[in-house]
mmCIF file as gemmi writes it, N, C-alpha and C atoms, coordinates in Angstrom:
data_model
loop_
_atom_site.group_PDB
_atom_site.id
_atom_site.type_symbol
_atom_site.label_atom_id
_atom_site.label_alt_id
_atom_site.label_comp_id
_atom_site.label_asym_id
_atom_site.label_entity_id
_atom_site.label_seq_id
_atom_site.pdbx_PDB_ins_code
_atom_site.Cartn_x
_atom_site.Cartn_y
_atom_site.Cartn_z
_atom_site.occupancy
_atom_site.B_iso_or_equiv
_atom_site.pdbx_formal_charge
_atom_site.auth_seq_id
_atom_site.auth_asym_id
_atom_site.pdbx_PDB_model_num
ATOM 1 N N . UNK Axp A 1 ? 32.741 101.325 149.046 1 0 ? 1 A 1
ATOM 2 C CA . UNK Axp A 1 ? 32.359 102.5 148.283 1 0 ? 1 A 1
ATOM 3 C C . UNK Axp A 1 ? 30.893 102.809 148.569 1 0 ? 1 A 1
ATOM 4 N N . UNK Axp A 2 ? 30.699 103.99 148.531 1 0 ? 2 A 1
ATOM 5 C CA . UNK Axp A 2 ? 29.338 104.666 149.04 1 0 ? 2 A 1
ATOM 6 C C . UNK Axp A 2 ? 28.554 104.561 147.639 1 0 ? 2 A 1
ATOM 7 N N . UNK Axp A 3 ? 27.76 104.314 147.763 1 0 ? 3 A 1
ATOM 8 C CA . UNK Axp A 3 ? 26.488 103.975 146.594 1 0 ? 3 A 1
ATOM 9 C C . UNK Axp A 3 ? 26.523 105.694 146.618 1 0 ? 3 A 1
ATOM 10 N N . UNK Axp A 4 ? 25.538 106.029 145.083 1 0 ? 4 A 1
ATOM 11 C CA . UNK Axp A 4 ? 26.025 107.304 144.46 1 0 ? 4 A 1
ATOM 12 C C . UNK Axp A 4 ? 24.74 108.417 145.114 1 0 ? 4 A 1
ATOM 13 N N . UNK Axp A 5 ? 23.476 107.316 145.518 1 0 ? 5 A 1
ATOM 14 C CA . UNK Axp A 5 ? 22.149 107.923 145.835 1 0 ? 5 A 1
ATOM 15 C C . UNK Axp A 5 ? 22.575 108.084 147.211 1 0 ? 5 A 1
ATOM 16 N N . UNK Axp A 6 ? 23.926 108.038 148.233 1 0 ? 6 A 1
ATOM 17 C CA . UNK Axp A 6 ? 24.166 108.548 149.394 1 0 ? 6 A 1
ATOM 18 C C . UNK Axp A 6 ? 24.933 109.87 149.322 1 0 ? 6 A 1
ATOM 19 N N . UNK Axp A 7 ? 25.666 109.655 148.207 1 0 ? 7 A 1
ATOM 20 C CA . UNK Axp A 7 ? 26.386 111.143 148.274 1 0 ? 7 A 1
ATOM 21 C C . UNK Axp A 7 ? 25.385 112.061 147.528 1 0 ? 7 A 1
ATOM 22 N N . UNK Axp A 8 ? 24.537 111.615 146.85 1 0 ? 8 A 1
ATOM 23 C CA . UNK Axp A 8 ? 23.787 112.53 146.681 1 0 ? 8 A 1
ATOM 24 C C . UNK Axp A 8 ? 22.813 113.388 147.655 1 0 ? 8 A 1
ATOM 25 N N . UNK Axp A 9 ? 22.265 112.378 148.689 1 0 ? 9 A 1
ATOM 26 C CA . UNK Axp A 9 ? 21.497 113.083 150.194 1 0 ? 9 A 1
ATOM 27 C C . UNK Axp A 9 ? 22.373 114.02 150.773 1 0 ? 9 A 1
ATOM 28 N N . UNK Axp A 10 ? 23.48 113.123 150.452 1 0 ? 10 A 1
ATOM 29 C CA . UNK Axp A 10 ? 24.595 114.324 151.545 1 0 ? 10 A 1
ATOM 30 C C . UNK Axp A 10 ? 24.488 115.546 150.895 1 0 ? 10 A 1
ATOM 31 N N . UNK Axp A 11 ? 24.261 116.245 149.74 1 0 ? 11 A 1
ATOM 32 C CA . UNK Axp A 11 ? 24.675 117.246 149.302 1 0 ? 11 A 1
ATOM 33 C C . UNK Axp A 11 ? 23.235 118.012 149.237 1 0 ? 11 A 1
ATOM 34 N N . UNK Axp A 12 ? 22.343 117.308 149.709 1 0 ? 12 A 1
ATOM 35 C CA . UNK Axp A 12 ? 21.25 118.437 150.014 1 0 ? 12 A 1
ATOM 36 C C . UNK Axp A 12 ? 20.655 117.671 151.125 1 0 ? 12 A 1
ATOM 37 N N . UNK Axp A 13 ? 21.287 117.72 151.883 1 0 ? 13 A 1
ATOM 38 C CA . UNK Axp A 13 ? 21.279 117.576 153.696 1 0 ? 13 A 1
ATOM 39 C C . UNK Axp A 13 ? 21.131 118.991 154.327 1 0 ? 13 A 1
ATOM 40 N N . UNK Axp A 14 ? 20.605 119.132 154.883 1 0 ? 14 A 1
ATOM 41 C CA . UNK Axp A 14 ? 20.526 120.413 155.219 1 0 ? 14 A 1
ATOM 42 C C . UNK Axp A 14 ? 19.865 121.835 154.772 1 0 ? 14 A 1
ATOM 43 N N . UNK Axp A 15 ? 19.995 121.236 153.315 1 0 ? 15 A 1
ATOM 44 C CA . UNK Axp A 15 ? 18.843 122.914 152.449 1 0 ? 15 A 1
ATOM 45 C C . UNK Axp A 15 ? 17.663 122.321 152.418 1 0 ? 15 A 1
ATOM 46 N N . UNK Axp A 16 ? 16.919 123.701 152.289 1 0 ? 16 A 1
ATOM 47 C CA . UNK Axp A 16 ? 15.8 123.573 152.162 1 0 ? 16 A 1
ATOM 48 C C . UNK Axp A 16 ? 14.859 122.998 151.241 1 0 ? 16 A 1
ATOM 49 N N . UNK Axp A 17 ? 15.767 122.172 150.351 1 0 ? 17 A 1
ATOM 50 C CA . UNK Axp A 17 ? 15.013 121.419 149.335 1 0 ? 17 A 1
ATOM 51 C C . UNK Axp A 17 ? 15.371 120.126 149.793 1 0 ? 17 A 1
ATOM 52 N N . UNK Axp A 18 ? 15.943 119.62 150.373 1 0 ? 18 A 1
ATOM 53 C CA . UNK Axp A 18 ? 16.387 118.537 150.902 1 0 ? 18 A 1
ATOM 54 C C . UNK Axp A 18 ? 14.406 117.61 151.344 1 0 ? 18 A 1
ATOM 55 N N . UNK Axp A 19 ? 13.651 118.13 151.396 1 0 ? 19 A 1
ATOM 56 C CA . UNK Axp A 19 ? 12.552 117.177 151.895 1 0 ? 19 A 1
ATOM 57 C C . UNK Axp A 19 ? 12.053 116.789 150.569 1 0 ? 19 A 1
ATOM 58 N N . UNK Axp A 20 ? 12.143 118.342 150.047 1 0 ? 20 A 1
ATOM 59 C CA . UNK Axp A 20 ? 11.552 117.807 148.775 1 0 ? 20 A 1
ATOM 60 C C . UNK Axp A 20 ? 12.171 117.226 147.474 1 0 ? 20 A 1
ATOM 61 N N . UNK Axp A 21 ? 13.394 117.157 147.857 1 0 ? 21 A 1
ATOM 62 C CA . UNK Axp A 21 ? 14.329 116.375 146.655 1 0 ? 21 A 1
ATOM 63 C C . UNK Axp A 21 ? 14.162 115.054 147.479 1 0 ? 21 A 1
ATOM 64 N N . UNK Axp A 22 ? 14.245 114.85 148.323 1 0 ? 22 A 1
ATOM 65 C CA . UNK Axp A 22 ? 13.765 113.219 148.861 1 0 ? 22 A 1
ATOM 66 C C . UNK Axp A 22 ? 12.572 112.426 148.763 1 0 ? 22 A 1
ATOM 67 N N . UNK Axp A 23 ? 11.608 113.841 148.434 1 0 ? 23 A 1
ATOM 68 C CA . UNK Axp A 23 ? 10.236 113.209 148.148 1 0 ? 23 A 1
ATOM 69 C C . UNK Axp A 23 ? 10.396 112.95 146.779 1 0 ? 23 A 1
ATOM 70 N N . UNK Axp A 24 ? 11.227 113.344 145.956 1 0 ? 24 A 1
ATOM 71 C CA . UNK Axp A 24 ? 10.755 113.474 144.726 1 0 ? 24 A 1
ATOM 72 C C . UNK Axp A 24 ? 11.49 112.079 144.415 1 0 ? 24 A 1
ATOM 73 N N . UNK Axp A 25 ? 12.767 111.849 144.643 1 0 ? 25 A 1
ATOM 74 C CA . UNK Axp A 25 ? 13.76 110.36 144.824 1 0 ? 25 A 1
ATOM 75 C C . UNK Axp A 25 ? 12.565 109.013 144.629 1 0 ? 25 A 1
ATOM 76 N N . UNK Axp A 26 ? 11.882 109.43 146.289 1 0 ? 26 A 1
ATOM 77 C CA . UNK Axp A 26 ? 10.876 108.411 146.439 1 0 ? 26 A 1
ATOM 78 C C . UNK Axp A 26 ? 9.92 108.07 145.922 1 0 ? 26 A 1
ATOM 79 N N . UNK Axp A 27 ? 9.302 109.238 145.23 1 0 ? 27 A 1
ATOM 80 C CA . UNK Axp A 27 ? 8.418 108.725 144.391 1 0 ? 27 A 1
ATOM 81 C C . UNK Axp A 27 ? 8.711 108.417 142.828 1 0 ? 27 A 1
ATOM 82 N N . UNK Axp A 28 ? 9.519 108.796 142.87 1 0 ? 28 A 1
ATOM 83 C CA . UNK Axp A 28 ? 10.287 107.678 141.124 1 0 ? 28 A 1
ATOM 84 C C . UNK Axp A 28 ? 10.476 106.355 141.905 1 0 ? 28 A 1
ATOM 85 N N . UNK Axp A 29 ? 11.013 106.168 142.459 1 0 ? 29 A 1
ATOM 86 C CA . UNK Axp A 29 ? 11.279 104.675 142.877 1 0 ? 29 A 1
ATOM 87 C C . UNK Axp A 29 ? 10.017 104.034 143.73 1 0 ? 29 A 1
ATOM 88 N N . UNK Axp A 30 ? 8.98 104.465 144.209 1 0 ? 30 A 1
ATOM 89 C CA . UNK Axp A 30 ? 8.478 104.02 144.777 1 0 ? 30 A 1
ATOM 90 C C . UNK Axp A 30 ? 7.557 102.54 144.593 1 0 ? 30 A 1
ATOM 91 N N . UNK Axp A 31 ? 7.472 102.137 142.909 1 0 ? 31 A 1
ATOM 92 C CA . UNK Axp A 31 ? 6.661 100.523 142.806 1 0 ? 31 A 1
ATOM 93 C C . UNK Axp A 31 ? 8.051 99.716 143.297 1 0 ? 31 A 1
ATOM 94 N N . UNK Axp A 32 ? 9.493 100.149 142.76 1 0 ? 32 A 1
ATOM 95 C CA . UNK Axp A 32 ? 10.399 99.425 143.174 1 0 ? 32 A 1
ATOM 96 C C . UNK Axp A 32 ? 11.152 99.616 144.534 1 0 ? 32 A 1
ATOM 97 N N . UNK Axp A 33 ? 10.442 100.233 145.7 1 0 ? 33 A 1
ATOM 98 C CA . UNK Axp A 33 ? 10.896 99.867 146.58 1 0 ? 33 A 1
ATOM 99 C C . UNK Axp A 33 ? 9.64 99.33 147.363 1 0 ? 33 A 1
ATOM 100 N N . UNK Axp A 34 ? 8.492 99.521 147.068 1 0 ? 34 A 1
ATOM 101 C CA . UNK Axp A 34 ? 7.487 98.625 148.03 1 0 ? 34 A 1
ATOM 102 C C . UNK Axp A 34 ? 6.879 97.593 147.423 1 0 ? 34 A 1
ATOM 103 N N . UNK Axp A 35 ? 6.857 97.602 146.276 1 0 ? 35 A 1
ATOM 104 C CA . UNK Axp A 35 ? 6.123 96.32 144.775 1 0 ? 35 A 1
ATOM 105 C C . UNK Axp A 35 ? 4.994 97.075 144.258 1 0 ? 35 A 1
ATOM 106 N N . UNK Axp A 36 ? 4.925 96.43 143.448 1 0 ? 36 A 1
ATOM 107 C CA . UNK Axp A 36 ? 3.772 96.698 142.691 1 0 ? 36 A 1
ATOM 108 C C . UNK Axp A 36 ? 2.673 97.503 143.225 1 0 ? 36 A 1
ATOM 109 N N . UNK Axp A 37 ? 2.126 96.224 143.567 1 0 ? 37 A 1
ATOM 110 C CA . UNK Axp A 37 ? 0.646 96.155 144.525 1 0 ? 37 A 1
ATOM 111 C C . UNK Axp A 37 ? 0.568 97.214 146.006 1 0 ? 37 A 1
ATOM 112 N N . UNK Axp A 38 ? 1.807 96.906 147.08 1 0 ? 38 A 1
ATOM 113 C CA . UNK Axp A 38 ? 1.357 98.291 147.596 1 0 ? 38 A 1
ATOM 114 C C . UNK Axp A 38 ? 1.624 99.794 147.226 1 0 ? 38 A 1
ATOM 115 N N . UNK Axp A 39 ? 2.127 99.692 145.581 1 0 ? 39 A 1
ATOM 116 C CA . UNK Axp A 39 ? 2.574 101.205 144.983 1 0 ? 39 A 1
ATOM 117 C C . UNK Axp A 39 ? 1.175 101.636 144.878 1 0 ? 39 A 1
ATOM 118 N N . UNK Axp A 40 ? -0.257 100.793 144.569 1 0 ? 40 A 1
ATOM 119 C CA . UNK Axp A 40 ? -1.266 101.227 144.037 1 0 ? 40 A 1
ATOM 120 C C . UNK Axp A 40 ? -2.263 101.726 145.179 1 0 ? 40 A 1
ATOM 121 N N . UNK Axp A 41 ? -1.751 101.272 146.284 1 0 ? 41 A 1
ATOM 122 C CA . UNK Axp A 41 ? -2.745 101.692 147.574 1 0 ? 41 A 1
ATOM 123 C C . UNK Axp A 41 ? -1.838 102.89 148.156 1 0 ? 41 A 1
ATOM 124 N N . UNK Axp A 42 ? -0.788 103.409 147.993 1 0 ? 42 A 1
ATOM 125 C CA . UNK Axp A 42 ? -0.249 104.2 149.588 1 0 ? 42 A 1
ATOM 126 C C . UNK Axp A 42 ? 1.03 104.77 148.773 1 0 ? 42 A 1
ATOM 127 N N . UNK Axp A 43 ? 1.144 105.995 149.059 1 0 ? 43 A 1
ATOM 128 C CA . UNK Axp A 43 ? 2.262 107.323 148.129 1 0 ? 43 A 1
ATOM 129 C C . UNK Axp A 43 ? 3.1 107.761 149.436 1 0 ? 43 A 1
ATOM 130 N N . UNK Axp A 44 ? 3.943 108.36 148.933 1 0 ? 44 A 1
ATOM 131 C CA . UNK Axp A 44 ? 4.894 109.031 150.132 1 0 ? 44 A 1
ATOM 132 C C . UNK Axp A 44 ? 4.125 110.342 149.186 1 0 ? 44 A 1
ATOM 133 N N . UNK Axp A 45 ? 3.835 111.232 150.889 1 0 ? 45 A 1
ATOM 134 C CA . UNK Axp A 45 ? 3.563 112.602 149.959 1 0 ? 45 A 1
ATOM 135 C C . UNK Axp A 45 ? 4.242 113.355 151.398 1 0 ? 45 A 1
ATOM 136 N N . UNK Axp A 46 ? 5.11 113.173 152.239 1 0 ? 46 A 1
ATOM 137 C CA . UNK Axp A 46 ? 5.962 114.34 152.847 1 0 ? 46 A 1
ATOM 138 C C . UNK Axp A 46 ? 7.537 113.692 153.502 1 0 ? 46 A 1
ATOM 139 N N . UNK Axp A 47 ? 7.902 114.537 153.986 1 0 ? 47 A 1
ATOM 140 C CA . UNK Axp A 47 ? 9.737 113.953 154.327 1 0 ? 47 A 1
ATOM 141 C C . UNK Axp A 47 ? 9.823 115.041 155.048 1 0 ? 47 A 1
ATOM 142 N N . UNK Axp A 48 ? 9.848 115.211 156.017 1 0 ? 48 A 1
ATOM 143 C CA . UNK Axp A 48 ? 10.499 116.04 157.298 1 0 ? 48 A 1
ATOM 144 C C . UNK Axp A 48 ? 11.139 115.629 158.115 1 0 ? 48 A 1
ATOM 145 N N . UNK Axp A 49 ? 12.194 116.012 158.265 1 0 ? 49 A 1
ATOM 146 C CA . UNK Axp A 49 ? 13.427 115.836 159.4 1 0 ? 49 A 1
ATOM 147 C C . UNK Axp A 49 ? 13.295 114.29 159.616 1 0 ? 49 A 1
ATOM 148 N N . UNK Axp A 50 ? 13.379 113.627 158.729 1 0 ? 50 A 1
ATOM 149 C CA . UNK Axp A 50 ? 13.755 111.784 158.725 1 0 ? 50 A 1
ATOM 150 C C . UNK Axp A 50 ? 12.422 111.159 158.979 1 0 ? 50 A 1
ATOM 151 N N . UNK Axp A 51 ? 11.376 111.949 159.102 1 0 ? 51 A 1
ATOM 152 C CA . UNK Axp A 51 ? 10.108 111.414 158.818 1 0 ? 51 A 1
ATOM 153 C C . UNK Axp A 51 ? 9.447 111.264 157.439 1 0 ? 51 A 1
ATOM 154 N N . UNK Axp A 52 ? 9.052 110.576 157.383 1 0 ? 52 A 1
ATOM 155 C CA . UNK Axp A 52 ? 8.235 110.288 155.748 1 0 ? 52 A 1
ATOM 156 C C . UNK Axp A 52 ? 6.983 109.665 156.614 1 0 ? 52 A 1
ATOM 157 N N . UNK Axp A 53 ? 6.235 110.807 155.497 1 0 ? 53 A 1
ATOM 158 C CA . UNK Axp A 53 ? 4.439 110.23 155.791 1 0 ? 53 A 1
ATOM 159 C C . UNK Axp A 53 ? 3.883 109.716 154.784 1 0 ? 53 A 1
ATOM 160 N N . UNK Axp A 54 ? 3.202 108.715 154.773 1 0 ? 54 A 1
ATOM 161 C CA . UNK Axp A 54 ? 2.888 107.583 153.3 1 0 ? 54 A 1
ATOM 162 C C . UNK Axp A 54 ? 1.514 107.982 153.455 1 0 ? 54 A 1
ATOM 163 N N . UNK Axp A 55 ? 0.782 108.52 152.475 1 0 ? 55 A 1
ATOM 164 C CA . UNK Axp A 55 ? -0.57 108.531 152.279 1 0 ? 55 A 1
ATOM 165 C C . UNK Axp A 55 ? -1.344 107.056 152.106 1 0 ? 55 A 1
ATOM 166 N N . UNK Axp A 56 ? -2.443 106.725 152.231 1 0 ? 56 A 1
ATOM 167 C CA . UNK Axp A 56 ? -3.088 105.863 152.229 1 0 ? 56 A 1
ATOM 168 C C . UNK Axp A 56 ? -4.193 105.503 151.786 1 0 ? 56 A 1
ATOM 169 N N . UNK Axp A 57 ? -4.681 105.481 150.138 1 0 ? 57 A 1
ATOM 170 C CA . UNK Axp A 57 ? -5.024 105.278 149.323 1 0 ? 57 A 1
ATOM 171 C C . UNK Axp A 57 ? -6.747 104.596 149.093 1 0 ? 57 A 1
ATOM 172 N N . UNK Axp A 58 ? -6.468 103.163 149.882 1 0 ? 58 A 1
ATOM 173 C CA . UNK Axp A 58 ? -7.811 102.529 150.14 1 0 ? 58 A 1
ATOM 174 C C . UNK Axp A 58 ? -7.291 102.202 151.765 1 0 ? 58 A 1
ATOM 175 N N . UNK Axp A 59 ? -8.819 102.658 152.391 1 0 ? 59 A 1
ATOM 176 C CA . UNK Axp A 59 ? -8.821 102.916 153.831 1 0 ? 59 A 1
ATOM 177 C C . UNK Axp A 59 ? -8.439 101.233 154.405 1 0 ? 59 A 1
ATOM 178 N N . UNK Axp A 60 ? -8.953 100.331 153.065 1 0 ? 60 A 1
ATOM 179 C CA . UNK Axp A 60 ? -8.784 98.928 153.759 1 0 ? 60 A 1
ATOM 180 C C . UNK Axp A 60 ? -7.941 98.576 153.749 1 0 ? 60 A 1
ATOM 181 N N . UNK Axp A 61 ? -6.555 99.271 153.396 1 0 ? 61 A 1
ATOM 182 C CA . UNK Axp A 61 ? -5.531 99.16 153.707 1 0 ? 61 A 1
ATOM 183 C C . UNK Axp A 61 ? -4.523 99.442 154.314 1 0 ? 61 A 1
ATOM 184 N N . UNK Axp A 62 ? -5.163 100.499 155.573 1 0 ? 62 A 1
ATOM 185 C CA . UNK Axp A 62 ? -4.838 101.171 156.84 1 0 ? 62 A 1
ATOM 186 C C . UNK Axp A 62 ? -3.725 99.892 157.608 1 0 ? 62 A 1
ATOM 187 N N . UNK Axp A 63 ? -5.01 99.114 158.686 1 0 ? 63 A 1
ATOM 188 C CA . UNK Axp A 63 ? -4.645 98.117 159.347 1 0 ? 63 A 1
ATOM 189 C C . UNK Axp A 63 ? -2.917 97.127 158.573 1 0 ? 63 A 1
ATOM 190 N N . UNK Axp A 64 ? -3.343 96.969 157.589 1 0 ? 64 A 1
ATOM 191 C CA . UNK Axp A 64 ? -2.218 95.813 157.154 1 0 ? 64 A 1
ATOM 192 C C . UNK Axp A 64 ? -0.859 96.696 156.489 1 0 ? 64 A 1
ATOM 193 N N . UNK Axp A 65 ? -1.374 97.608 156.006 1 0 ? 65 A 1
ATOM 194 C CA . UNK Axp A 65 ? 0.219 98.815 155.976 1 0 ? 65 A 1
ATOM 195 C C . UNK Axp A 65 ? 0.806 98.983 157.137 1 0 ? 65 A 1
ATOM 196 N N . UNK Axp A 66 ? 0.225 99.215 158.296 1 0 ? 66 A 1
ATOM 197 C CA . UNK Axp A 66 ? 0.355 99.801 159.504 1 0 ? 66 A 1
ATOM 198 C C . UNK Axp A 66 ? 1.47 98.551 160.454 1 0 ? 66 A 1
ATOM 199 N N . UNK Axp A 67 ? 0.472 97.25 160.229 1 0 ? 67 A 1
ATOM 200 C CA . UNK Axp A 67 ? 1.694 96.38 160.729 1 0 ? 67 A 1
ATOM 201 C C . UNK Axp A 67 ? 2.812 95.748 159.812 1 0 ? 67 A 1
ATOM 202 N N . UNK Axp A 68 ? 2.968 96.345 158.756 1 0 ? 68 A 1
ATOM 203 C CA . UNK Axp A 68 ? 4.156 95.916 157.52 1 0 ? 68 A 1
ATOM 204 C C . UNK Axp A 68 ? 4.881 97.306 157.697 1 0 ? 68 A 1
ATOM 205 N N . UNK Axp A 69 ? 4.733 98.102 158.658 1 0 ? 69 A 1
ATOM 206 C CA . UNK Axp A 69 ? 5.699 99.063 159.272 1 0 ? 69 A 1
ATOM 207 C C . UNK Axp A 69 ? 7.406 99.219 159.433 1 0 ? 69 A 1
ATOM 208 N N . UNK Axp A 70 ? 7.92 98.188 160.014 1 0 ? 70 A 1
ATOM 209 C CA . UNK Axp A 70 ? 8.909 97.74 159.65 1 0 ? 70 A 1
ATOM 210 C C . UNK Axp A 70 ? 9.825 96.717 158.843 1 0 ? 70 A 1
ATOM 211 N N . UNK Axp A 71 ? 8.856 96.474 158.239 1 0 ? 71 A 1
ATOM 212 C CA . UNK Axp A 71 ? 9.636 95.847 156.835 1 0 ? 71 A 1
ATOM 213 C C . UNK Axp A 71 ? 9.705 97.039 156.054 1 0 ? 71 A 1
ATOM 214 N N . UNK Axp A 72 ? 8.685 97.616 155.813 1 0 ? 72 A 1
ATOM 215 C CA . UNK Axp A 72 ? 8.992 98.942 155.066 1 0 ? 72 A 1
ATOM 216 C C . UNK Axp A 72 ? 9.973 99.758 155.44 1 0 ? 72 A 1
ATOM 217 N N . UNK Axp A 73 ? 9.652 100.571 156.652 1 0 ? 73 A 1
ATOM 218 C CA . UNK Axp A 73 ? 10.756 100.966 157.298 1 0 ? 73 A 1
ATOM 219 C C . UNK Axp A 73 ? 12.498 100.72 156.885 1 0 ? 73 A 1
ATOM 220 N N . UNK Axp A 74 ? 12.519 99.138 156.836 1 0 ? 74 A 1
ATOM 221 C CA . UNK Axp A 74 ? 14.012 98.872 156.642 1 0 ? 74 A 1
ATOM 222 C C . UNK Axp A 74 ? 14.002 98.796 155.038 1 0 ? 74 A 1
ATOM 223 N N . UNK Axp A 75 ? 13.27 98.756 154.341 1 0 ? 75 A 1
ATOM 224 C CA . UNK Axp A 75 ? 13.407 98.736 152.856 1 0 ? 75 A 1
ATOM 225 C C . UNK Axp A 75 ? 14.114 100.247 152.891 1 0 ? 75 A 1
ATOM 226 N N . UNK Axp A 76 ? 13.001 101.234 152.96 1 0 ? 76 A 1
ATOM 227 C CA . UNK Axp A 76 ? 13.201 102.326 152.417 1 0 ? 76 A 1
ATOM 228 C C . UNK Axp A 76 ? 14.585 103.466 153.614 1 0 ? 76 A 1
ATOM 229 N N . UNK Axp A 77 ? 15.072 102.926 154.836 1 0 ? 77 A 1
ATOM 230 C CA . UNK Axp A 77 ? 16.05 102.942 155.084 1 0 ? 77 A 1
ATOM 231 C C . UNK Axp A 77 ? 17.18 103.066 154.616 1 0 ? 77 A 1
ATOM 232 N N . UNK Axp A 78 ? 17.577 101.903 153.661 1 0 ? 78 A 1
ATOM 233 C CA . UNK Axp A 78 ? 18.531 101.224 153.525 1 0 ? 78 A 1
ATOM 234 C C . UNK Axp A 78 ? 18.206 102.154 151.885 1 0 ? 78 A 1
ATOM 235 N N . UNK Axp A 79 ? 16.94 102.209 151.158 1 0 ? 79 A 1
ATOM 236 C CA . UNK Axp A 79 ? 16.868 102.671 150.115 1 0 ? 79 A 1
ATOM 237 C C . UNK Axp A 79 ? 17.932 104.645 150.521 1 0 ? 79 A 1
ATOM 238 N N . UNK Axp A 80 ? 17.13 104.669 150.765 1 0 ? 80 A 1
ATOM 239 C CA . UNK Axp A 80 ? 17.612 106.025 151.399 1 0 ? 80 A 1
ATOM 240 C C . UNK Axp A 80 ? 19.023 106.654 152.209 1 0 ? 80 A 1
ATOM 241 N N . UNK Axp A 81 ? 19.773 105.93 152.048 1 0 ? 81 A 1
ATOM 242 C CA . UNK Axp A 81 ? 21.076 105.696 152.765 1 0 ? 81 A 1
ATOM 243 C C . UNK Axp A 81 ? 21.125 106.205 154.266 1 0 ? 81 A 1
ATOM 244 N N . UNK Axp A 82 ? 20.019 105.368 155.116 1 0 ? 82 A 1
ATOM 245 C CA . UNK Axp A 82 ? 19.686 105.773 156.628 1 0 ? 82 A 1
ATOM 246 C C . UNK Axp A 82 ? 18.984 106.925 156.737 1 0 ? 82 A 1
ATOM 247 N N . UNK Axp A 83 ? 18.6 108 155.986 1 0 ? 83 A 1
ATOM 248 C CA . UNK Axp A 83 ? 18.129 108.722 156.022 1 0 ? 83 A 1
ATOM 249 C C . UNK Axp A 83 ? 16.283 108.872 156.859 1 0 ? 83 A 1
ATOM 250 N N . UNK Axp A 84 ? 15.603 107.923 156.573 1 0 ? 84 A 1
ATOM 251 C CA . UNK Axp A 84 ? 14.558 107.939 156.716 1 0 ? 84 A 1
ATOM 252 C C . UNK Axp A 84 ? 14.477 107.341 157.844 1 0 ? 84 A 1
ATOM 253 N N . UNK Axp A 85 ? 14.156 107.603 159.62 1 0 ? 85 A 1
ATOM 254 C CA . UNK Axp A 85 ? 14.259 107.016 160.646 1 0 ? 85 A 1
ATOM 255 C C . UNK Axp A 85 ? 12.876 106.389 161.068 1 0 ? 85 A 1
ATOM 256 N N . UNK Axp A 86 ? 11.855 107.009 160.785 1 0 ? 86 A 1
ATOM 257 C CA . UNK Axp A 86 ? 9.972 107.029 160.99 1 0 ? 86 A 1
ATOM 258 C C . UNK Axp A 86 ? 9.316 106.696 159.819 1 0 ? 86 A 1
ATOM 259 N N . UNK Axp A 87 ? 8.377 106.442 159.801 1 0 ? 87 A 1
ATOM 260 C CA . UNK Axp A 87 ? 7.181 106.599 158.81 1 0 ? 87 A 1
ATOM 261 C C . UNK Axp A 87 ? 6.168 106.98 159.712 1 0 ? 87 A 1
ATOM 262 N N . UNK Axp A 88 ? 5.213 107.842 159.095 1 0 ? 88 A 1
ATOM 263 C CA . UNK Axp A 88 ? 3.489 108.075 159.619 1 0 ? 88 A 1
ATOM 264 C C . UNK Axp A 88 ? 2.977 107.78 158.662 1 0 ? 88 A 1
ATOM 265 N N . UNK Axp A 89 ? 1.655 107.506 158.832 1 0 ? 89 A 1
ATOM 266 C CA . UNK Axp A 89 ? 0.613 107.087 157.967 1 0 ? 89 A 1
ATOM 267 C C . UNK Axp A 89 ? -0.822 107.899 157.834 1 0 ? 89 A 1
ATOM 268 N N . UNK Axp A 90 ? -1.222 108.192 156.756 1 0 ? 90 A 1
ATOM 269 C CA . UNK Axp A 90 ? -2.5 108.808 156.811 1 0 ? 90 A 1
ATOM 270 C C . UNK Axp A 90 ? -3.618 108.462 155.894 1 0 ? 90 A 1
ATOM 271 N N . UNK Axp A 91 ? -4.58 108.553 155.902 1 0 ? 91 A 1
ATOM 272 C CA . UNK Axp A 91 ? -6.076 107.898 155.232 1 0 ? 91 A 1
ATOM 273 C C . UNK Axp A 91 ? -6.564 109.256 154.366 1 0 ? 91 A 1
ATOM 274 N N . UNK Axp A 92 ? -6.459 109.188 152.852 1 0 ? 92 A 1
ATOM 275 C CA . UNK Axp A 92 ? -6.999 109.937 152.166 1 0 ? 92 A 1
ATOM 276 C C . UNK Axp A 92 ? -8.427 109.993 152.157 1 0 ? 92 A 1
């Protein structure tokens, strides 16, 4: 059985709210899909075409977000029912 947060992507797959109903998903869930501690350094603030760009909060936390890339990656993957293929990163 398909978890309920997949049939839900499916049904705004394709419209034009679809980035931003995914952004909005992610950021309710976001201490519980990265923890605590990196909820307080780094935000998802975009979702385009299976990209998500994570803002980046304290600059000293560029480097060590950057190589925890794919652990994240497969968290929020799997959070996302495959949806999310990339991440970018950017320095507020």
């Amino acid at each position: 059985m398909e978890p309920v947060s997949g049939i839900l992507f499916t049904l705004f797959r394709g419209t034009p709210q679809h980035g931003e109903w995914m952004l909005s998903c992610l950021e309710g869930a976001w201490p519980g899909l990265v923890g605590d501690n990196i909820a307080r350094v780094c935000q998802p603030v975009r979702f385009d075409k299976s990209r998500l760009t994570i803002q980046i909060l304290d600059p000293a936390w560029e480097e060590p977000l950057k190589a925890m890339k794919p652990e994240l990656l497969g968290r929020l993957r799997h959070a996302s029912s495959d949806q999310i293929h990339d991440l970018d990163f950017t320095v507020r």
